[in-house]
N, C-alpha and C positions, 0 to 999 in steps of 0.2 A: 588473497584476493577477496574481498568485498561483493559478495552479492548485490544487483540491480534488479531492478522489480520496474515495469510498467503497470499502472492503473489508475482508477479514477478513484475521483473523491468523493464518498459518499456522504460523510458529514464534519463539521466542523466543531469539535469540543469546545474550545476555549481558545483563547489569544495562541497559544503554545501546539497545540494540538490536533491532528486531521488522523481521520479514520478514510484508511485506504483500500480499495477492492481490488485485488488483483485475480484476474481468470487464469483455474488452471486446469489443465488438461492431463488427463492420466487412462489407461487403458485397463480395461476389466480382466481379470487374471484368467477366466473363465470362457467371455461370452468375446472377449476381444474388441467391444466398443470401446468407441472415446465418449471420456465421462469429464460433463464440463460442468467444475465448479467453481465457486466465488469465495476466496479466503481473505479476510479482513484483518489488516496490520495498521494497529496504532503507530502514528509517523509524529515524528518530531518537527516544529515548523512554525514559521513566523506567518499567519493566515492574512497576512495585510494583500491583497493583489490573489488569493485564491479563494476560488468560489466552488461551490457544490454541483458538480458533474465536467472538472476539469480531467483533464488527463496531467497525470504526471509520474516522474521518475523518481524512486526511492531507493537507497543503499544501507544496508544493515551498520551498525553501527553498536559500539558499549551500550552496557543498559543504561537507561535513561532515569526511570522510572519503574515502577512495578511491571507495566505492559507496553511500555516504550520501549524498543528496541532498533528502531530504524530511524534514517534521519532523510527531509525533503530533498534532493540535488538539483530536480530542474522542474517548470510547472509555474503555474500561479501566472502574474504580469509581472 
């Protein structure tokens, strides 16, 4: 089973390319807060119909490239 990721698009590399922000949430081993942070996953993607602060869905995939490893599934127009 394939990993799904929700996030937005922070920037758009090239033709091929979106850099994606996904929030994630994790608890401090110690103090017991929720610790919210923002991890960014180079996505594989045809950028024609997506723009910079959409929301979209991502699923892991083969490697792509050197830091490609995920590919677009839903998002964009």
């Amino acid at each position: 089973m394939k990993r799904r990721l929700a996030g937005v698009v922070l920037s758009i590399s090239n033709d091929t390319t979106l850099v994606v922000g996904v929030n994630v949430v994790s608890t401090h081993r110690i103090y017991k807060k929720q610790i919210h942070r923002m991890k960014r996953f180079h996505v594989h993607a045809n950028t024609e119909g997506v723009n910079v602060g959409d929301t979209v869905e991502i699923e892991e995939s083969r490697p792509i490239s050197k830091t490609k490893r995920w590919v677009l599934v839903k998002g964009g127009k």
